[in-house]
C-alpha positions in Angstrom: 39.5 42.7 -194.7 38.8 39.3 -195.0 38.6 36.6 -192.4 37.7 39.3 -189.5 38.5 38.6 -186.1 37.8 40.7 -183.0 41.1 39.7 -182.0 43.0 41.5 -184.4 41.1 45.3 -183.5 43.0 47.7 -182.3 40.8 49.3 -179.8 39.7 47.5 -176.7 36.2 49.2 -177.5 35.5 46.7 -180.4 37.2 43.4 -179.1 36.3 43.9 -175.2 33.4 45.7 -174.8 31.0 46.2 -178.1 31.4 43.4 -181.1 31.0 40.4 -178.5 28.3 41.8 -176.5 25.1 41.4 -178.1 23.3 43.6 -175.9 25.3 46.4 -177.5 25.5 45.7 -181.1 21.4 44.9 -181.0 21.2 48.6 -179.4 23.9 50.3 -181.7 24.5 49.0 -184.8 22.7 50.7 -186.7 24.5 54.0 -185.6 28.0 53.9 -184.5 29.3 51.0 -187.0 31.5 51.9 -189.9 28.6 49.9 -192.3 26.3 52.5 -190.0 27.8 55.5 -191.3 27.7 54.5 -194.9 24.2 53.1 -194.9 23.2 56.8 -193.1 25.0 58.9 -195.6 22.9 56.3 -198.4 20.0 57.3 -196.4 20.5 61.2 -196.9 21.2 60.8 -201.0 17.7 58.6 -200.7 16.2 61.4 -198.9 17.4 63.8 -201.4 15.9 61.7 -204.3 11.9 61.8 -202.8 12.5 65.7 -202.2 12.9 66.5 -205.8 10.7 64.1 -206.9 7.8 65.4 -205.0 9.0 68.5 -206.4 8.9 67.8 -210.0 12.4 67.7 -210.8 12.9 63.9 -211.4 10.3 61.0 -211.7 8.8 59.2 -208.8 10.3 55.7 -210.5 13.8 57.7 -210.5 13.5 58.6 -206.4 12.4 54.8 -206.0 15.0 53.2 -207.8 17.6 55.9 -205.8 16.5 54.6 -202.9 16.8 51.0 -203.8 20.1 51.9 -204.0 20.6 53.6 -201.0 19.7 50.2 -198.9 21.6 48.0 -201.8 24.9 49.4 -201.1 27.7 47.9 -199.3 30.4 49.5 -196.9 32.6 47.0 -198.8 32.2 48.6 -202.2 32.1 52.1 -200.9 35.7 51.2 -199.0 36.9 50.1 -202.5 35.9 52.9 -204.5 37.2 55.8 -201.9 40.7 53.2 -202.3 40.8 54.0 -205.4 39.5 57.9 -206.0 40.5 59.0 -202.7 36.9 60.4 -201.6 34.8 59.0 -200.0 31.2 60.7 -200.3 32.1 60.3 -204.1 32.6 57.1 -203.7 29.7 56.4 -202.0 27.8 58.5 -205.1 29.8 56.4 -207.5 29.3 53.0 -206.0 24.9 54.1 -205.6 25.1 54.8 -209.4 26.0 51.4 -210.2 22.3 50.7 -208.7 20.3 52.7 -211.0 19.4 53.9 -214.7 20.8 56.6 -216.7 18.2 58.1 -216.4 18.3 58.4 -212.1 22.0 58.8 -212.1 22.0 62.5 -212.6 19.7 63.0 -209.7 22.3 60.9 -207.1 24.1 64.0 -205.2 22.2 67.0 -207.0 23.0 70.1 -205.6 24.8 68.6 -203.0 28.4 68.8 -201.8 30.1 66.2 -199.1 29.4 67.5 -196.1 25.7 68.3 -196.6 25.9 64.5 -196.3 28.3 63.8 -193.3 27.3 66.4 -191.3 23.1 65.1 -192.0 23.8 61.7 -191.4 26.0 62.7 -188.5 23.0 63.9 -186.9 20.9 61.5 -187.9 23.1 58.9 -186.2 24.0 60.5 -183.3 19.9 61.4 -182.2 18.6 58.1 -182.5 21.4 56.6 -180.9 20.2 58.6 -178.0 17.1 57.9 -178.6 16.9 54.4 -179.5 19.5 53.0 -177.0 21.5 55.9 -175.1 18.4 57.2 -173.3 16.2 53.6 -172.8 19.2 52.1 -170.6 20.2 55.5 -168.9 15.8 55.1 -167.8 16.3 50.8 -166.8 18.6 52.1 -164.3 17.4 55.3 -163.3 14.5 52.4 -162.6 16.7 50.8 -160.6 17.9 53.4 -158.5 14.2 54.4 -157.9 14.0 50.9 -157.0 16.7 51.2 -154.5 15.8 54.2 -153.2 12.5 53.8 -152.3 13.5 49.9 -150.6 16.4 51.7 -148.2 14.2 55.4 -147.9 14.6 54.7 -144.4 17.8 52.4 -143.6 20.0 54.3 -141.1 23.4 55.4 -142.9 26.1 57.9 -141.5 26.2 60.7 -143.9 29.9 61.7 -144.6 32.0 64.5 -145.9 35.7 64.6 -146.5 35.7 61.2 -145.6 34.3 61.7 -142.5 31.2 60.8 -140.1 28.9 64.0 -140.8 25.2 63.5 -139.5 22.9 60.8 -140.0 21.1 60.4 -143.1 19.2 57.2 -144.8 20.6 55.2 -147.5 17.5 56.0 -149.6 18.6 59.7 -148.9 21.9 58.9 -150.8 20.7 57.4 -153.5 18.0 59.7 -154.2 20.5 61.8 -155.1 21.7 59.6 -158.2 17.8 59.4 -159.0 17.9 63.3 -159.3 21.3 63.7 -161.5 21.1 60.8 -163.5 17.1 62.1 -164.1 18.4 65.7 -165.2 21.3 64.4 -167.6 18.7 62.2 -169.3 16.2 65.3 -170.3 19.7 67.0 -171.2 20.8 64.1 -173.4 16.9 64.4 -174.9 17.1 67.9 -175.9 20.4 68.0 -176.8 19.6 65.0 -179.4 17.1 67.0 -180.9 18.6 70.0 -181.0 20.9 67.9 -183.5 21.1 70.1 -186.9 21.7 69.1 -190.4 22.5 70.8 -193.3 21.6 70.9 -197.4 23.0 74.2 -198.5 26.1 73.7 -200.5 29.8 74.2 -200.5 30.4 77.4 -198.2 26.6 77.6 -197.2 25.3 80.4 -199.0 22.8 77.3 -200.9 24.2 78.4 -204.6 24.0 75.2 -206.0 20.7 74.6 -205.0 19.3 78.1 -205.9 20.4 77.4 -209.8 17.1 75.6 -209.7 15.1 76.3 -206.7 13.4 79.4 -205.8 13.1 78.5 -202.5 16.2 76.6 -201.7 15.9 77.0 -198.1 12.5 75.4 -197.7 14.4 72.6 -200.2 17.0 72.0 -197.8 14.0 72.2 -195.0 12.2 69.9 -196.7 15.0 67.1 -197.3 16.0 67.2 -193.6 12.5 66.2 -192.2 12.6 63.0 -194.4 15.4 62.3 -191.7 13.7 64.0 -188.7 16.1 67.1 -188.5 15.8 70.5 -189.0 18.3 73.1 -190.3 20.0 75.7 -188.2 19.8 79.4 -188.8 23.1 79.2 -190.4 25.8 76.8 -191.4 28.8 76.9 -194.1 30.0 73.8 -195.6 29.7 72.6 -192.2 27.0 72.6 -189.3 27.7 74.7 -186.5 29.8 73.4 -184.3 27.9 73.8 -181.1 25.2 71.4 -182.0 27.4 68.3 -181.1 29.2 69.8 -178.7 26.4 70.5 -176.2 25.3 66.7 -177.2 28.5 65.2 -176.2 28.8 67.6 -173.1 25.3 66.0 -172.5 26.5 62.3 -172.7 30.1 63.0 -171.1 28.2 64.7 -167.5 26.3 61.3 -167.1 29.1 59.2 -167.9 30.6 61.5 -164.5 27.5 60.8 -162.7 28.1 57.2 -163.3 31.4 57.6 -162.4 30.6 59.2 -159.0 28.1 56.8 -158.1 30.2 53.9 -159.1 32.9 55.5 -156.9 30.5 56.0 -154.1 29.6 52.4 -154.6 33.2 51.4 -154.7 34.0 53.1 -151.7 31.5 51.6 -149.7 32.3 48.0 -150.0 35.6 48.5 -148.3 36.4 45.8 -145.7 36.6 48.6 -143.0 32.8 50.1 -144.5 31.1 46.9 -145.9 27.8 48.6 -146.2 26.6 47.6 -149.8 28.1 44.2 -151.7 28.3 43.3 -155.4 26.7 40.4 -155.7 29.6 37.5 -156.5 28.9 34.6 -158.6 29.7 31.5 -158.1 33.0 30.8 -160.0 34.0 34.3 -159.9 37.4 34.9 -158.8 38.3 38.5 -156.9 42.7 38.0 -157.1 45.2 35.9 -158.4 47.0 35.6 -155.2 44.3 36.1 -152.7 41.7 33.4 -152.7 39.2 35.7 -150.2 39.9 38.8 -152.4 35.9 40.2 -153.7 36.7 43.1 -155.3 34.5 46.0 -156.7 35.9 45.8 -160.0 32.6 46.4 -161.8 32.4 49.5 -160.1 36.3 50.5 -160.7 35.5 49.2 -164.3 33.0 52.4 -164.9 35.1 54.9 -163.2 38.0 53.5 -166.0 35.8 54.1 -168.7 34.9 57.2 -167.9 38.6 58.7 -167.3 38.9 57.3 -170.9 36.3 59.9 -172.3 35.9 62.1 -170.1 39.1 64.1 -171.5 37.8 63.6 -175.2 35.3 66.6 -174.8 38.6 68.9 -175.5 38.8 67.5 -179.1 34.9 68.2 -179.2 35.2 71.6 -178.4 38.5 72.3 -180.6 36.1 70.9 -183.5 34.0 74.2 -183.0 36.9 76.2 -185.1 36.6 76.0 -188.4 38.8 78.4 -190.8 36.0 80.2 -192.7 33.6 78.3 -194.5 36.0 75.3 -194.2 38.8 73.3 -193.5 39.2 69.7 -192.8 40.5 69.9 -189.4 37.6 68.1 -187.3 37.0 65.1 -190.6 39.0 62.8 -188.3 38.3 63.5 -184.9 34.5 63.3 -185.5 35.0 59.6 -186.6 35.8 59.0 -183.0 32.4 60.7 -181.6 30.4 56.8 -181.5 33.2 56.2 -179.8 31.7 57.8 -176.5 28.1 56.3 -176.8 29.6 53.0 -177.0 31.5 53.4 -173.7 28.8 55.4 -172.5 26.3 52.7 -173.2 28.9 49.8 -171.8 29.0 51.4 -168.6 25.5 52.0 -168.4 24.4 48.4 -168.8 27.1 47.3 -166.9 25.9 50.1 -163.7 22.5 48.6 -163.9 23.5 44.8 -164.2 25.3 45.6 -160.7 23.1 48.2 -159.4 20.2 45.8 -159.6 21.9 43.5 -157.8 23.4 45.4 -155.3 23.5 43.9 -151.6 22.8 46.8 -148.6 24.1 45.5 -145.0 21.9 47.6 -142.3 23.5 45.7 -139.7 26.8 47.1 -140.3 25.7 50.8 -141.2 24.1 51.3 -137.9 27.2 50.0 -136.4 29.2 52.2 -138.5 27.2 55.4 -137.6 27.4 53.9 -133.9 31.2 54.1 -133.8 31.4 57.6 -133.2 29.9 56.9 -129.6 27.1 59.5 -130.5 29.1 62.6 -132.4 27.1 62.7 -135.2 24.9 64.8 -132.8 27.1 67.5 -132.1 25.1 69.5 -134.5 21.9 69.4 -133.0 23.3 69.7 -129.0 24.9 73.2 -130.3 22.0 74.9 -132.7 19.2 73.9 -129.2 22.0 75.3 -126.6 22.3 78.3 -129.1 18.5 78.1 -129.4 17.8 78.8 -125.8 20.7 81.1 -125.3 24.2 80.0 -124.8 26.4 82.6 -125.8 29.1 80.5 -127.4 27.6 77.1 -127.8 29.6 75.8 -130.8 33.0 76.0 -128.6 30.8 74.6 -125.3 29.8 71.3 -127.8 33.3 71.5 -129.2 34.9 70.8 -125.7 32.3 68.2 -125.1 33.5 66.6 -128.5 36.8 66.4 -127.6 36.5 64.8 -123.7 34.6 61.8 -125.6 37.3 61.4 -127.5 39.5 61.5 -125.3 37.5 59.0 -122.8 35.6 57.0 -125.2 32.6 57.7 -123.2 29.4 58.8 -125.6 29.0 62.7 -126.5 25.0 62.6 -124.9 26.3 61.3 -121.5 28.7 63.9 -121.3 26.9 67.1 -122.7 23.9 65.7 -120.2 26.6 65.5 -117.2 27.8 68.9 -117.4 26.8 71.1 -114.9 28.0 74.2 -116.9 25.4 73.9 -119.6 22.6 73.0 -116.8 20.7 75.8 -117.3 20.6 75.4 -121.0 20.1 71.3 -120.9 17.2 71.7 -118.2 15.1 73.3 -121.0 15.4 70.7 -124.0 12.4 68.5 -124.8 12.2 65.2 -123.7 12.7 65.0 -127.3 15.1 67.0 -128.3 17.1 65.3 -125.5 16.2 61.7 -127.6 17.7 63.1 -130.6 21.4 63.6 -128.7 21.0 60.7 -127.1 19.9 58.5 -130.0 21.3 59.5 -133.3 19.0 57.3 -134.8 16.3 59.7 -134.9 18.5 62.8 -136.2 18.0 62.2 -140.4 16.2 65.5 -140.5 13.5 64.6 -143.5 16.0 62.2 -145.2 13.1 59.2 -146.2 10.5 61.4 -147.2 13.1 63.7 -149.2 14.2 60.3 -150.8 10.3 59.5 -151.7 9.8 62.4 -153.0 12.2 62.4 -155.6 11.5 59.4 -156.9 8.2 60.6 -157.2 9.0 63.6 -158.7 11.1 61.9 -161.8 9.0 59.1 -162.5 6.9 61.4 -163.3 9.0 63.5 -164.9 10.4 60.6 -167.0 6.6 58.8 -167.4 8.3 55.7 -165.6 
């Protein structure tokens, strides 16, 4: 294609959210580009070329000038060769002999057949992606949730389930437990990169190319995959096992849904009726094209999107498991969409931490939030003390209480304290287990040092 314009792309991946964002492109280009796949299956004939010359089967000079080639080739070319023969690992083969001697071109592709290649390069590609730019910004913002956490460890928050006021917690507290997800997904993603296999043993597997000439062809195709930093598996056909990129992809797709749930969480709290946390505005921005006043969280709805784009492309990942026999080309096109995910993956991440770090926490309006339940929150601890010192049925006894403050408005404490029914129970709490009803304040259970203490645990964990 000549003249190229974003604008004319198909998917909102390339025009939107990769090719104009230099952040991304800097990070990825070297894996999840078209030019990247060509210039990583180059790599793997280059690779290929250094094997067998420290093996004696070609010249050092013929390995060198193959892997001149390797880094002289051009998508371009490949694209016009494989228009032309229909193939494109032969064309990339042809278009690489062009580069060299008579003498080297017999060496370009020995023993090999496609998808000792594709399938190489494929995990070559897909673990330093990870490495090199999936795994650095998933740690800036597991950063900056540490960050967070440990600046609102002890701000006063009303913990909720089903939508509703549970007990009291700290915002640090629920954060914390982002720290601890995102933390685990990030030593998944880690392993599961280099658990990433290649292969060098021929059509079906069974390495009978190879062992024409090689007594030892699997310490050959050993050998050739830690020029690239892989290793082989146990067993493979024409094709790497499919579980390899599966559990990698699994690994990037359950922290794109802790993103998502934290971006949610985020999202949820900056309604007008909540207005706990804020995303910082700029300037000029504009929130609606009808209401001036409108400041919507549409960073935050912007990650949940993306992720209810992928999320649903792990089926194709796990349908690419089934090969028939040795081979058929039924996963060749899906796994052209696999860089797919990282990029969205790494959008959202970026995008997460640009907002994260920015994020605005009101403590004002979260105490007053936890204080418009006139004192509930500590129905809890009124019923497990009156059960403590021996009231036969003292989750109904609390219960009743419960329900004549909300029928009065009056605060639970003053209530449960007024009853003459539960005196004998009341008369023997604590002066301060009578502070905890009465000030729900001081009922977070161990929520701030809890919070610490994960953020301890995975900075270490992550050398941070």
């Amino acid at each position: 294609m000549t003249d190229f314009n974003t604008y004319d792309c198909v998917s909102p991946l390339d025009f939107r959210y990769y090719l104009p964002d230099e952040r991304m492109t800097d990070l990825l280009g070297d894996y999840v580009s078209e030019a990247a796949r060509v210039r990583s299956e180059a790599r793997v004939e280059a690779a290929l070329a250094r094997v067998l010359a420290r093996r004696g089967i070609c010249s050092q000079a013929v390995a060198d000038e193959i892997t001149a080639a390797a880094e002289s080739v051009t998508p371009a070319e490949v694209a016009e060769e494989e228009a032309r023969i229909h193939h494109n690992i032969r064309a990339l083969v042809n278009c690489m002999k062009n580069y060299v001697s008579d003498e080297a071109k017999p060496y370009i592709h020995f023993t090999f057949t496609s998808f000792d290649v594709v399938d190489t390069a494929t995990a070559w590609r897909l673990k330093n992606a990870a490495h090199e730019a999936v795994i650095p910004t998933l740690m800036d913002l597991e950063r900056t949730l540490i960050a967070i956490t440990r600046r609102d460890a002890e701000t006063l928050q009303v913990g909720r389930t089903h939508g509703q006021h549970a007990v009291p917690i700290t915002f640090g507290f629920a954060m914390a437990e982002y720290v601890s997800r995102l933390g685990r997904r990030i030593e998944l993603i880690s392993r599961s990169a280099d658990d990433l296999r290649g292969k060098i043993s021929g059509a079906v597997g069974a390495y009978n190319a190879s062992s024409l000439l090689i007594a030892d062809p699997e310490e050959f195709e050993r050998e050739i995959l830690a020029e690239l930093g892989l290793e082989p598996s146990t067993h493979s056909t024409q094709v790497v096992e499919g579980e390899f990129v599966a559990d990698y992809m699994h690994a990037l797709i359950s922290a794109f849904g802790v993103l998502a749930n934290l971006a949610d969480d985020m999202r949820h709290l900056q309604r007008t009726e909540i207005a706990e946390v804020a995303e910082e505005f700029q300037a000029n921005q504009v929130g609606s094209s009808t209401m001036p006043h409108k400041r919507n969280p549409w960073n935050f709805e912007n990650v949940k999107s993306m992720w209810k784009q992928f999320v649903p492309r792990m089926q194709t990942i796990y349908a690419d498991q089934i090969c028939e026999h040795q081979r058929d080309l039924s996963n060749s096109a899906s796994q052209r969409f696999l860089p797919e995910i990282i990029v969205g993956l790494a959008n959202s991440v970026l995008r997460m931490n640009r907002i994260m770090s920015r994020l605005v926490t009101d403590t004002d309006k979260m105490r007053s939030n936890l204080a418009m339940t006139e004192g509930m929150v500590t129905a809890e601890p009124a019923y497990i003390l009156l059960a403590a010192y021996g009231h036969p049925d003292a989750h109904e006894a609390v219960r009743n209480v419960t329900l004549e403050a909300q029928q009065t408005g009056r605060p639970m404490g003053e209530i449960l304290f007024a009853s003459e029914e539960l005196r004998p129970w009341l008369d023997q709490f604590t002066d301060e287990q009578r502070g905890i009803i009465l000030n729900p304040a001081t009922y977070t259970g161990i929520s701030a040092p809890k919070a610490i203490g994960v953020c301890d645990e995975w900075q270490s964990r992550l050398s941070l």
